[in-house]
PyMOL CGO cylinders between C-alpha atoms (Angstrom):
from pymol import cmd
from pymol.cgo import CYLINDER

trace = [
    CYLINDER, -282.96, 67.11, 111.05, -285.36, 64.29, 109.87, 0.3, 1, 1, 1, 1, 1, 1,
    CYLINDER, -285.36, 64.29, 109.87, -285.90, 63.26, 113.40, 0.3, 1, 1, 1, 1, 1, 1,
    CYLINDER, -285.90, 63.26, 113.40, -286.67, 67.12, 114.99, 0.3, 1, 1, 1, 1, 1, 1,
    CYLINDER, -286.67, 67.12, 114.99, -289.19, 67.46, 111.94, 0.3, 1, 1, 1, 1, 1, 1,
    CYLINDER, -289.19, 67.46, 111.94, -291.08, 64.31, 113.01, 0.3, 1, 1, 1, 1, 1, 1,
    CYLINDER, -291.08, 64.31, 113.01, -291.06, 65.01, 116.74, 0.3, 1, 1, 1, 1, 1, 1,
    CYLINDER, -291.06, 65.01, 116.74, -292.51, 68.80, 115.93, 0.3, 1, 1, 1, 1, 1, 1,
    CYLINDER, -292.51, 68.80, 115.93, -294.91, 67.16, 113.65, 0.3, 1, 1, 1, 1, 1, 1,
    CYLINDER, -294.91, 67.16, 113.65, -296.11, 64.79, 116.70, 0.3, 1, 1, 1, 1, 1, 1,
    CYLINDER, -296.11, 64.79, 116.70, -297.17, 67.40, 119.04, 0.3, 1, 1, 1, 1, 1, 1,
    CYLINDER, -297.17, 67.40, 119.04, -300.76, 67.74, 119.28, 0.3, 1, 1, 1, 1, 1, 1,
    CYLINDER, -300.76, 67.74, 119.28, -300.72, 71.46, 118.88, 0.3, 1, 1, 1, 1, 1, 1,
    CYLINDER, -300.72, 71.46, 118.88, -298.42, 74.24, 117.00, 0.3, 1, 1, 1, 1, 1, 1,
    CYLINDER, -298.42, 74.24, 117.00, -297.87, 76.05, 121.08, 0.3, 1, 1, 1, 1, 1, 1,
    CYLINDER, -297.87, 76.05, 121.08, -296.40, 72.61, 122.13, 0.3, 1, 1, 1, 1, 1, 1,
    CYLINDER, -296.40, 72.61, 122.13, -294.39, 72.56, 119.26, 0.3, 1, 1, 1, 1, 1, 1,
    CYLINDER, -294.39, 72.56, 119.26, -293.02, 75.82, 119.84, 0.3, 1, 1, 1, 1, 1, 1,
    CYLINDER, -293.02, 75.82, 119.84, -292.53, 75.30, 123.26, 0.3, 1, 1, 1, 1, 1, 1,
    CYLINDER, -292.53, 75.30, 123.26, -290.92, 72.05, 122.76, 0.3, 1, 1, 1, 1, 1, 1,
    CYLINDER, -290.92, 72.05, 122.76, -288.58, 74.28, 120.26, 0.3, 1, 1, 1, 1, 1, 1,
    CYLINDER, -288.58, 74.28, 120.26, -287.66, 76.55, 122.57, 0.3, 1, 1, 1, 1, 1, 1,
    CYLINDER, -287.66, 76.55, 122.57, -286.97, 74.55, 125.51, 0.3, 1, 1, 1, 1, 1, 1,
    CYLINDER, -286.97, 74.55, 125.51, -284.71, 72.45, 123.48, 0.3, 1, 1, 1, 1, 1, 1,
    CYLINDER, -284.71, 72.45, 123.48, -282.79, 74.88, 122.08, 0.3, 1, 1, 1, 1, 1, 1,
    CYLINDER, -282.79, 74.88, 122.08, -282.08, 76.97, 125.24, 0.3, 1, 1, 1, 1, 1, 1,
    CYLINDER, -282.08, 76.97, 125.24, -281.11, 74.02, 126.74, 0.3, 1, 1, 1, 1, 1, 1,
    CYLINDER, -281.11, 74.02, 126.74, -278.64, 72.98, 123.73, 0.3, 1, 1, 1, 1, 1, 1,
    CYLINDER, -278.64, 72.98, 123.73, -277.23, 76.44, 124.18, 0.3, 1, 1, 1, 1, 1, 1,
    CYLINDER, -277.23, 76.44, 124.18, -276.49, 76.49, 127.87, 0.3, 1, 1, 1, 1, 1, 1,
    CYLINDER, -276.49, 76.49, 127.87, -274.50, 73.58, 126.89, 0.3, 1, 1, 1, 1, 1, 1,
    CYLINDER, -274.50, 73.58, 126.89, -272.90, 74.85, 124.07, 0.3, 1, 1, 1, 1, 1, 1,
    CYLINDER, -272.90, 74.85, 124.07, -271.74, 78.07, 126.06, 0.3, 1, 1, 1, 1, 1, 1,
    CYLINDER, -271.74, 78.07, 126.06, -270.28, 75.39, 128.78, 0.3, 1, 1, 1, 1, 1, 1,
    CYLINDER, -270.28, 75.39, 128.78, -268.31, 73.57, 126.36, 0.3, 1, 1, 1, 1, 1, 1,
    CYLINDER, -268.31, 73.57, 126.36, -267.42, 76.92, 125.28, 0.3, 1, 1, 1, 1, 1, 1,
    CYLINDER, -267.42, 76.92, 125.28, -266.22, 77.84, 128.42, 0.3, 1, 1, 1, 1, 1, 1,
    CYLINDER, -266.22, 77.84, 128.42, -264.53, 74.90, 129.47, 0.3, 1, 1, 1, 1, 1, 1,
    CYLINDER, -264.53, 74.90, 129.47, -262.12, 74.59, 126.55, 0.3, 1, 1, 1, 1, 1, 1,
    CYLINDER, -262.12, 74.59, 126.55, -261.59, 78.05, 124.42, 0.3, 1, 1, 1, 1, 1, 1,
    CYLINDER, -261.59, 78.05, 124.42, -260.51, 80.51, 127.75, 0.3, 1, 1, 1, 1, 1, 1,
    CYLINDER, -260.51, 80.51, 127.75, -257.29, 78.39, 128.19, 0.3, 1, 1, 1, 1, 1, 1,
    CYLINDER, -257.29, 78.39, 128.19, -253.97, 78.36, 126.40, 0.3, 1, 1, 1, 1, 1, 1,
    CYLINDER, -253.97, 78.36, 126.40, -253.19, 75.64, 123.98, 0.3, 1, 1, 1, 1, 1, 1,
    CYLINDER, -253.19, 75.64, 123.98, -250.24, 74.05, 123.29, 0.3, 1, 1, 1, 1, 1, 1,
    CYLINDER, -250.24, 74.05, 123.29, -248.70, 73.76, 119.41, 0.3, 1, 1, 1, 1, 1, 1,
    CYLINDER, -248.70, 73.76, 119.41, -246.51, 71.32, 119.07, 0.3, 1, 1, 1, 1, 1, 1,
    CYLINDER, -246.51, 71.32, 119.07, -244.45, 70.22, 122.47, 0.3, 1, 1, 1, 1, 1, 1,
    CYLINDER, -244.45, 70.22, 122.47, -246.10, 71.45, 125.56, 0.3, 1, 1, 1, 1, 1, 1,
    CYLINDER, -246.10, 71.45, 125.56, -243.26, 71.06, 128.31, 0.3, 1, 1, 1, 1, 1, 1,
    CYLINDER, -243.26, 71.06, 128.31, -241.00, 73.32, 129.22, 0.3, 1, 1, 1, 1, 1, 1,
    CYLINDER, -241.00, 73.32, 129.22, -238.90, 71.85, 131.31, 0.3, 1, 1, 1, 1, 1, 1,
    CYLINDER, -238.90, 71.85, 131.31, -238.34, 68.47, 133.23, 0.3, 1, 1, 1, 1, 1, 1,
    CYLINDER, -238.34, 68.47, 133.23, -240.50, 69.22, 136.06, 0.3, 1, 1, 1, 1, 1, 1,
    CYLINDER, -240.50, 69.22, 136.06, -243.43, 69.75, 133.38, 0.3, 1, 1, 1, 1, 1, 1,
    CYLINDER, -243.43, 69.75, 133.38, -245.69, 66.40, 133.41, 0.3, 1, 1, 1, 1, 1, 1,
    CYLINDER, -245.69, 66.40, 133.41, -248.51, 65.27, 131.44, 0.3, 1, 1, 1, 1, 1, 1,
    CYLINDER, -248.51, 65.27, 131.44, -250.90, 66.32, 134.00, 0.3, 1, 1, 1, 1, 1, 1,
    CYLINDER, -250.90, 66.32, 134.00, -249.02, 69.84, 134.46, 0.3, 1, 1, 1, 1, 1, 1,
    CYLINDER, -249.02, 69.84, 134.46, -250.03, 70.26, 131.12, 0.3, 1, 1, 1, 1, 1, 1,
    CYLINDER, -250.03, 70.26, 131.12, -253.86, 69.37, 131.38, 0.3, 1, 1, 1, 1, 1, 1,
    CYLINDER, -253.86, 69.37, 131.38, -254.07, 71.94, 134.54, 0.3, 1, 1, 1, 1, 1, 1,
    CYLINDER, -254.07, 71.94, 134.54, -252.62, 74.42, 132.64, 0.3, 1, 1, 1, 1, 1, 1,
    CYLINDER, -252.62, 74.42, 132.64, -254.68, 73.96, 130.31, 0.3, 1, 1, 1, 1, 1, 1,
    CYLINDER, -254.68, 73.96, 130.31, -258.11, 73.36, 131.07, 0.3, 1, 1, 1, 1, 1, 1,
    CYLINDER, -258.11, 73.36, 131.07, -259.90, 74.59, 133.96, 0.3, 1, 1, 1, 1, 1, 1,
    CYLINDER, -259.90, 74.59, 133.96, -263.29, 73.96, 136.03, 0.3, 1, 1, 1, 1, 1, 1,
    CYLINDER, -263.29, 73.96, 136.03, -266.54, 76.14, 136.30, 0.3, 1, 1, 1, 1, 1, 1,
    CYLINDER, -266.54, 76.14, 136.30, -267.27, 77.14, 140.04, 0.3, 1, 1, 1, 1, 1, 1,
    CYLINDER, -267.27, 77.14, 140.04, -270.79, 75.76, 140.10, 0.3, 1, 1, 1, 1, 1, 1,
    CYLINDER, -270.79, 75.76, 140.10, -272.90, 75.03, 143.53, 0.3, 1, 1, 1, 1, 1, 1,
    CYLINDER, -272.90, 75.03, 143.53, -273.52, 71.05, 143.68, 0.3, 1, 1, 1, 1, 1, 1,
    CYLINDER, -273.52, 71.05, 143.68, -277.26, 72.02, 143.12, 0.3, 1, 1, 1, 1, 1, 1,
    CYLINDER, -277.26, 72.02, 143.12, -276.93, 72.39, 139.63, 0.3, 1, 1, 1, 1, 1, 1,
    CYLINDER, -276.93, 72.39, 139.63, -274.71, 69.52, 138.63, 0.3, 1, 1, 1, 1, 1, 1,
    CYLINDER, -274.71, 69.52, 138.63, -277.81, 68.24, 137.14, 0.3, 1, 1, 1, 1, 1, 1,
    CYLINDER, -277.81, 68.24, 137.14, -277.70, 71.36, 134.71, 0.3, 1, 1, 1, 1, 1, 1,
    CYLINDER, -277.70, 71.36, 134.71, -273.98, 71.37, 133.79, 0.3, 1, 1, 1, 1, 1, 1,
    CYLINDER, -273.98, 71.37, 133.79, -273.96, 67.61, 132.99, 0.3, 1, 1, 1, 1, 1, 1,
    CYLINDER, -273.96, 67.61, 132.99, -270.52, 67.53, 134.51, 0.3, 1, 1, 1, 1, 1, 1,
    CYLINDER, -270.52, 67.53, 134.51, -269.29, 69.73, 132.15, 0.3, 1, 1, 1, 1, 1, 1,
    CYLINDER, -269.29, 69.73, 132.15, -268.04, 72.22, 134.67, 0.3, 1, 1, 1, 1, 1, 1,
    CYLINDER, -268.04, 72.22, 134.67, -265.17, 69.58, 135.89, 0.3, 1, 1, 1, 1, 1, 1,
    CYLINDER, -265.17, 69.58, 135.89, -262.68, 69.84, 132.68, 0.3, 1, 1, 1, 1, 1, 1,
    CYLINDER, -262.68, 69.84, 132.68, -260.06, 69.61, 134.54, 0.3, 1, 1, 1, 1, 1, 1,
    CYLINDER, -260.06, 69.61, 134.54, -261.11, 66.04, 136.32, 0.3, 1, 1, 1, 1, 1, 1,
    CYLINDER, -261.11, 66.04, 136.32, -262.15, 64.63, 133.50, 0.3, 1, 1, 1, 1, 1, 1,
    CYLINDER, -262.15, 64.63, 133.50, -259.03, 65.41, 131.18, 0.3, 1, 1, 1, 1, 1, 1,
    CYLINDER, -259.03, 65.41, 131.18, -257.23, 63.51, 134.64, 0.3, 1, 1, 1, 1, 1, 1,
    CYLINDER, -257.23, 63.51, 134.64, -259.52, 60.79, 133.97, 0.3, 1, 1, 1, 1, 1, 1,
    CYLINDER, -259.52, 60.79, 133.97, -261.69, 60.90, 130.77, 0.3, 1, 1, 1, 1, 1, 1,
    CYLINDER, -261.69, 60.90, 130.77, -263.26, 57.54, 131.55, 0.3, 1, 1, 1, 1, 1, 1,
    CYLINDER, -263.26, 57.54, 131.55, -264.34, 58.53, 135.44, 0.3, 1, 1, 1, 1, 1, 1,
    CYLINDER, -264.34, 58.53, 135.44, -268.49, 58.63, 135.82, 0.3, 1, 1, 1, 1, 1, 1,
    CYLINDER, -268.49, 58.63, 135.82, -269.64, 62.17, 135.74, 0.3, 1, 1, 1, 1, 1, 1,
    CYLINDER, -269.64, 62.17, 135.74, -271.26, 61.44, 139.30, 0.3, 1, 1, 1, 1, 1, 1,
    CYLINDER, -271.26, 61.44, 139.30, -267.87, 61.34, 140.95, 0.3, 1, 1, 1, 1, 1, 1,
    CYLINDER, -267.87, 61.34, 140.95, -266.35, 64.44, 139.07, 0.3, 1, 1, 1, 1, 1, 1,
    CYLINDER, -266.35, 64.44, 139.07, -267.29, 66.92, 142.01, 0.3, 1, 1, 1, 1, 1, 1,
    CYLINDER, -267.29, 66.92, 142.01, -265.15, 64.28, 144.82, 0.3, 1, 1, 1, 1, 1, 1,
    CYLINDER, -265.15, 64.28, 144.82, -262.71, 64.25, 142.12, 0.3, 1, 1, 1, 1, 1, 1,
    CYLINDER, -262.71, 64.25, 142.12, -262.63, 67.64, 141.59, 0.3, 1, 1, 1, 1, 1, 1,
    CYLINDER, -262.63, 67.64, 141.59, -261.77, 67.67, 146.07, 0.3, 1, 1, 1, 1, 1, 1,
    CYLINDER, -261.77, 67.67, 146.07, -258.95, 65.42, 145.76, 0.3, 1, 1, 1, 1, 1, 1,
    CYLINDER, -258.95, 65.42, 145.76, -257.56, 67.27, 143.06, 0.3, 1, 1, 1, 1, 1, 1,
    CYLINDER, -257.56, 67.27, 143.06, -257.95, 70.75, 143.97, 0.3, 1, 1, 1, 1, 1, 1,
    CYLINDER, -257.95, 70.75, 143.97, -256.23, 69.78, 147.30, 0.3, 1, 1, 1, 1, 1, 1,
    CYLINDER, -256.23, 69.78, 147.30, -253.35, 67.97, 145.79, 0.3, 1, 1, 1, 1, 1, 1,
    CYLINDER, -253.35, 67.97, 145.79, -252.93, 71.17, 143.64, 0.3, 1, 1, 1, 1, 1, 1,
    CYLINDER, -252.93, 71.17, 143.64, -253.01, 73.45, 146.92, 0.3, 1, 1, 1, 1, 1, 1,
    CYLINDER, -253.01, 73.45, 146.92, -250.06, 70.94, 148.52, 0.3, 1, 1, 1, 1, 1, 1,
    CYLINDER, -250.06, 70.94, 148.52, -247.80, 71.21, 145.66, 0.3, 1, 1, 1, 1, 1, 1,
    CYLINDER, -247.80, 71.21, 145.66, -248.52, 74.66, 144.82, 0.3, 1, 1, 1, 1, 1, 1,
    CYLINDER, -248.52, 74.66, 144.82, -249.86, 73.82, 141.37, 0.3, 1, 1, 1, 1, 1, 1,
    CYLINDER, -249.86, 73.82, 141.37, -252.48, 76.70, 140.16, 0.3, 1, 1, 1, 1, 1, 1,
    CYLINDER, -252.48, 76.70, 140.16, -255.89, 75.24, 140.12, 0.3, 1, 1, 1, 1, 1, 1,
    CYLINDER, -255.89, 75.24, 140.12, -257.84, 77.41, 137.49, 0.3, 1, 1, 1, 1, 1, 1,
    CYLINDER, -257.84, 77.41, 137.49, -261.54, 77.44, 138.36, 0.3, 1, 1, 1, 1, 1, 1,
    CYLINDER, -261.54, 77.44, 138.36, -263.79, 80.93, 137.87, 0.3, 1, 1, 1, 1, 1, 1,
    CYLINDER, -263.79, 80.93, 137.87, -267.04, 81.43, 138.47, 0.3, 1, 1, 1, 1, 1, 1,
    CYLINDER, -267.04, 81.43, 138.47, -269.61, 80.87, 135.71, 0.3, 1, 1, 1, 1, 1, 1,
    CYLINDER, -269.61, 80.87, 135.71, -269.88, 84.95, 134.92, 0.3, 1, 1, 1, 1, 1, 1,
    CYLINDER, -269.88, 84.95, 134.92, -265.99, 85.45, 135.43, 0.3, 1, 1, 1, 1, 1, 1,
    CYLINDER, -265.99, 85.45, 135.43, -265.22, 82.28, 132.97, 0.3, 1, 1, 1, 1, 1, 1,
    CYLINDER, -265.22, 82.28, 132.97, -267.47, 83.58, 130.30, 0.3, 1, 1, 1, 1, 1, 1,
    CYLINDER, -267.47, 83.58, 130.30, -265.54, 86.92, 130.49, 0.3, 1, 1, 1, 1, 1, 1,
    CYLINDER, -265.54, 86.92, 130.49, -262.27, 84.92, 129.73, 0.3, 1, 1, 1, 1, 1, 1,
    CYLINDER, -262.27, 84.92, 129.73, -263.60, 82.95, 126.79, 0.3, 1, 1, 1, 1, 1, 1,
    CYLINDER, -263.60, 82.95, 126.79, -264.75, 86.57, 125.55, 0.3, 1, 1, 1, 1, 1, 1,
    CYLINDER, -264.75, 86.57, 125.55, -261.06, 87.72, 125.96, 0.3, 1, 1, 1, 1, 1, 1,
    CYLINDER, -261.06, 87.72, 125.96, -259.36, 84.83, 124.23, 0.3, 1, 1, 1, 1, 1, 1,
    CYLINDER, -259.36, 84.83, 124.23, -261.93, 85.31, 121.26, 0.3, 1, 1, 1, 1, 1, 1,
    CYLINDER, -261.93, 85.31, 121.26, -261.16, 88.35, 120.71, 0.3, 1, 1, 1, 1, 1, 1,
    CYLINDER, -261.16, 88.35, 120.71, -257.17, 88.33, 120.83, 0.3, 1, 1, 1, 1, 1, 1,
    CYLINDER, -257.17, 88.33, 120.83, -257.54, 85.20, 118.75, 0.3, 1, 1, 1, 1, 1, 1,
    CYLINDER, -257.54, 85.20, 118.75, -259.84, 87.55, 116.42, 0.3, 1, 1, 1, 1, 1, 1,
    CYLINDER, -259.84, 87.55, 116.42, -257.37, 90.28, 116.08, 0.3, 1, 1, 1, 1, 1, 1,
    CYLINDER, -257.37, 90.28, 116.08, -254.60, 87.73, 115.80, 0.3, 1, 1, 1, 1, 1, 1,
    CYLINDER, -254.60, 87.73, 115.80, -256.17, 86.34, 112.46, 0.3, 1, 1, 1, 1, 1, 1,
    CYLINDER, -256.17, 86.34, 112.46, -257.22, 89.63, 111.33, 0.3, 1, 1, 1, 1, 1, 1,
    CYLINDER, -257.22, 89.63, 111.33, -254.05, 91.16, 111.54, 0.3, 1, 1, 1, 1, 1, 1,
    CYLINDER, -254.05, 91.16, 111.54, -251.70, 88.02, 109.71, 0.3, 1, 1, 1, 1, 1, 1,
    CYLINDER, -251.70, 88.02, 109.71, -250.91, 88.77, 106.29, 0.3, 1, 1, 1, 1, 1, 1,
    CYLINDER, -250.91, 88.77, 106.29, -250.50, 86.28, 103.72, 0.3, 1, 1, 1, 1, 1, 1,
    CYLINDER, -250.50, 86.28, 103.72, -247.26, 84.00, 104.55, 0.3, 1, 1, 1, 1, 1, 1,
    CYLINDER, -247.26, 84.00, 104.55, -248.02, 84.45, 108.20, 0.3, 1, 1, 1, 1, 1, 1,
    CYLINDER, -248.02, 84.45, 108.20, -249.49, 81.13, 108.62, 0.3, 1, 1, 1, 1, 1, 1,
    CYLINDER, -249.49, 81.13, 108.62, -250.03, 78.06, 106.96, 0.3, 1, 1, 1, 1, 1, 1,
    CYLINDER, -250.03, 78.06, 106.96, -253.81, 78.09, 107.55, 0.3, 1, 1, 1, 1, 1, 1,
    CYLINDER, -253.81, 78.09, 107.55, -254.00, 81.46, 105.13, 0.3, 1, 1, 1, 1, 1, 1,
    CYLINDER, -254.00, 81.46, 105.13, -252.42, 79.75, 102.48, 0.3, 1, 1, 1, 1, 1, 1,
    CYLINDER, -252.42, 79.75, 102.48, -254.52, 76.47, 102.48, 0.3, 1, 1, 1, 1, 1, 1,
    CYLINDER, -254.52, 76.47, 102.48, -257.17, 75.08, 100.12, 0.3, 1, 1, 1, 1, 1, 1,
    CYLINDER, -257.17, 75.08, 100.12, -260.06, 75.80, 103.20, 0.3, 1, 1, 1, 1, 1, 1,
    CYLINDER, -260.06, 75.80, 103.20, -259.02, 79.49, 103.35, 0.3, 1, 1, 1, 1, 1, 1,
    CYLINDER, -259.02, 79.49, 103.35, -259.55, 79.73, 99.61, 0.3, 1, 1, 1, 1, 1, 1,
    CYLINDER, -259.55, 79.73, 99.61, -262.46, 78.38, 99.45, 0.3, 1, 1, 1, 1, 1, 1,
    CYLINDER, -262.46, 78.38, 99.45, -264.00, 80.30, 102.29, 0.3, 1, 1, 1, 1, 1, 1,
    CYLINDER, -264.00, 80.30, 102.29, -263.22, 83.08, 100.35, 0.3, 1, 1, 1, 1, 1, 1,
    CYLINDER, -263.22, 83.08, 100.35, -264.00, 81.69, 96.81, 0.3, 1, 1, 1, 1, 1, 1,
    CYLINDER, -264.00, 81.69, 96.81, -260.39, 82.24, 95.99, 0.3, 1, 1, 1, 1, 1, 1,
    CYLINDER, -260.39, 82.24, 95.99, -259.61, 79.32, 93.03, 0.3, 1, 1, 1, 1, 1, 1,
]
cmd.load_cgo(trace, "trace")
């Protein structure tokens, strides 16, 4: 926080300063709603993941995770953020090579007949919006005893129960 007060304090007038505001926080959120995207629309896994023998590690990331359909134009924009899947596959691969990746993947997927998740930026954000809610109505609807998190020190102190 120190260091936003001291740039804002540095600009010559208060419209740069709320311009500079502005522009940095719509771009923080357009990256916030792609990280969003990118990791809450997909199933996790508690505990052991595999359901059979035929189920890898890498089964388990495609299933997973999945990719933002985004033209090559704005891979500027999305930071590489829109190529979960790749970079799960390889979390130390530079962001520049994601979209090849993302090639050699997809069509590796296609020859096995592995489902390769990847919906539009509109059609992912509807998905997130899904999973939010079920997960909302989930948690609103467990009683106490349902789950461990309802009976732990954090839920009691969210709601100032001693």
């Amino acid at each position: 926080m120190v260091w936003v007060t001291l740039v804002a304090l540095s600009m010559p007038s208060w419209a740069q300063t709320v311009g500079w505001l502005l522009v940095s926080h719509a771009v923080s959120g357009l990256l916030h709603v792609q990280i969003v995207i990118s990791h809450w629309a997909m199933d996790t896994y508690h505990g052991h993941a595999y359901n059979d023998d035929k189920d890898e590690w890498y089964i388990t990331q495609l299933r997973t995770t999945m990719n933002v359909a985004t033209p090559p134009l704005l891979d500027w924009v999305h930071i590489g953020l829109q190529f979960q899947i790749e970079h799960h596959l390889y979390p130390r691969m530079p962001r520049h090579n994601l979209r090849k990746a993302r090639e050699l993947v997809k069509a590796l997927c296609e020859k096995h007949g592995i489902h390769y998740h990847e919906p539009g930026f509109f059609q992912a954000n509807i998905e997130t919006m899904r999973t939010l809610i079920r997960t909302a109505r989930v948690a609103r609807d467990s009683n106490k005893g349902d789950s461990g998190f309802f009976e732990s020190a954090l839920w009691d102190g969210l709601k100032l129960i001693g």
